[in-house]
C-alpha positions as CSV (number, residue, x, y, z in Angstrom):
1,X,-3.6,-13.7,19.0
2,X,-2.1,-17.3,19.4
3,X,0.1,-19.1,17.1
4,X,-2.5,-20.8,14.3
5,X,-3.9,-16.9,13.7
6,X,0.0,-16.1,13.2
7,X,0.3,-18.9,10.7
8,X,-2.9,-18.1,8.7
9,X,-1.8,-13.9,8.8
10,X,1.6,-15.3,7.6
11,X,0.4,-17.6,4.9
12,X,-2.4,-15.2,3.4
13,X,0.1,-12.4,3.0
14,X,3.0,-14.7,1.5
15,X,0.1,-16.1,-1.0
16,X,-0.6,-12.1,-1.8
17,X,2.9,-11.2,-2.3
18,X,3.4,-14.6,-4.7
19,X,0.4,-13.1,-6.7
20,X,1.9,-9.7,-6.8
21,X,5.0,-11.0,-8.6
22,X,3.3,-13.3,-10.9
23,X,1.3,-10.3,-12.2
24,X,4.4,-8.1,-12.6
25,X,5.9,-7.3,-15.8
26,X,8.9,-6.0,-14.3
27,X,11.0,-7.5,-10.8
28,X,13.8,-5.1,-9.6
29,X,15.5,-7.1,-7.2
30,X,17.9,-5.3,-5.0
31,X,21.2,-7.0,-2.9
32,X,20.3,-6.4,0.7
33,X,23.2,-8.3,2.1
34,X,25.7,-6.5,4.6
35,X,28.5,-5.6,2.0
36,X,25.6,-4.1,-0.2
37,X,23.9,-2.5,2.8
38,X,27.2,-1.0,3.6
39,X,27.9,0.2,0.6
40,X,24.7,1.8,0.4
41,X,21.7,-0.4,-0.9
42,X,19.5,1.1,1.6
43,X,19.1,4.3,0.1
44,X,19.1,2.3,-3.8
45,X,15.8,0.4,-2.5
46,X,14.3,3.5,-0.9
47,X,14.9,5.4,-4.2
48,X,13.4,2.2,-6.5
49,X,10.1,2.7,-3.7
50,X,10.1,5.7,-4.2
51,X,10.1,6.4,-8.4
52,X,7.9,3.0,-9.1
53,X,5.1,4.9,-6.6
54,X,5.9,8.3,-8.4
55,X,5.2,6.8,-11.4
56,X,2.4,4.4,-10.4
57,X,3.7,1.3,-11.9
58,X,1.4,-1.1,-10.4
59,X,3.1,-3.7,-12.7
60,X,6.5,-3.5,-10.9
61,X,7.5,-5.2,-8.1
62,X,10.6,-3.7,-6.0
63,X,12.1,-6.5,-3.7
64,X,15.2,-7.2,-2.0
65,X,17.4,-10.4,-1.6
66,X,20.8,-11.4,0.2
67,X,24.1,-11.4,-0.7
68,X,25.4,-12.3,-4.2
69,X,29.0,-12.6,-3.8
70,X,30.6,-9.8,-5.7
71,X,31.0,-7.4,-2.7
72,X,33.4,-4.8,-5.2
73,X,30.0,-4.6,-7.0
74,X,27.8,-3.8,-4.4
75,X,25.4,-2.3,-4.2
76,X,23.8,-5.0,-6.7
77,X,20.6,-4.7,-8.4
78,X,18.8,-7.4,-11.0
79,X,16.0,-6.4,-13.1
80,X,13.7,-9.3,-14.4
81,X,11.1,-8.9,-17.2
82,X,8.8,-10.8,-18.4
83,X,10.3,-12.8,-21.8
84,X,13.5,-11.1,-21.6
85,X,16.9,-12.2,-20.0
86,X,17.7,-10.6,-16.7
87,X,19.9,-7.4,-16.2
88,X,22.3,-7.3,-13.4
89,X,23.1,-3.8,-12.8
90,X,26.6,-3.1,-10.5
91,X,27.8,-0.3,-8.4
92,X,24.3,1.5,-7.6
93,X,23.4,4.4,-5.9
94,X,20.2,6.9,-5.8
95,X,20.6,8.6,-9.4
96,X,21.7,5.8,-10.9
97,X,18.6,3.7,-9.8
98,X,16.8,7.1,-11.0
99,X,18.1,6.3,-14.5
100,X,17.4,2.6,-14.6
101,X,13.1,3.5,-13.6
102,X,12.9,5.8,-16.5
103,X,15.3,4.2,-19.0
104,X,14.8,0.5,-18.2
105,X,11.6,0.0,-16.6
106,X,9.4,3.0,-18.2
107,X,11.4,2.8,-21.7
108,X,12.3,-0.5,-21.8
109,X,16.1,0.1,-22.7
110,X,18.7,-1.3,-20.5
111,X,21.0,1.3,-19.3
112,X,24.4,-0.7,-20.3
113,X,26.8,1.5,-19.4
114,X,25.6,0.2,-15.7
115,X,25.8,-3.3,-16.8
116,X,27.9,-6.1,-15.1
């Protein structure tokens, strides 16, 4: 395979993952930085995998971004939806990224007491 093939693999699956997040209604967005992955976002993104497959929720996208700066919140998490103003959710671990699927995502209520 030489470089150009690269490219084009490279380019067709960024195009694919744009059109994935343009057709979700919900974006949970986890902190993948080193004091998030230190405190433990590995196993938060795993679990948010894990219960949007469970569930089926072919309309939710699960990524991951760097650091945001407020390492005494990590692990950080932002859930986007479509016409509503995002939720950034502080101090996450496996249950409570458990909570936020059903309660957020599937329900639609914010679980505030999670809130930052």
């Amino acid at each position: 395979m030489n470089l150009e093939e690269l490219k084009k693999i490279r380019e067709k699956a960024q195009k694919d993952v744009e059109l994935r997040q343009k057709q979700a209604r919900v974006r949970i967005v986890v902190g993948m930085g080193t004091s998030g992955i230190a405190a433990g976002a590995r196993d938060v993104l795993k679990t948010f995998v894990e219960e949007v497959g469970k569930r089926n929720l072919s309309d939710v996208v699960v990524t991951q971004t760097g650091e945001k700066g407020l390492a005494s919140q990590e692990p950080m998490v932002e859930v986007f939806e479509e016409d509503k103003p995002a939720v950034v959710y502080g101090n996450m671990n496996a249950e409570k990224a458990k909570r936020v699927v059903v309660e957020h995502v599937v329900n639609g209520h914010p679980v505030s007491e999670f809130a930052i």
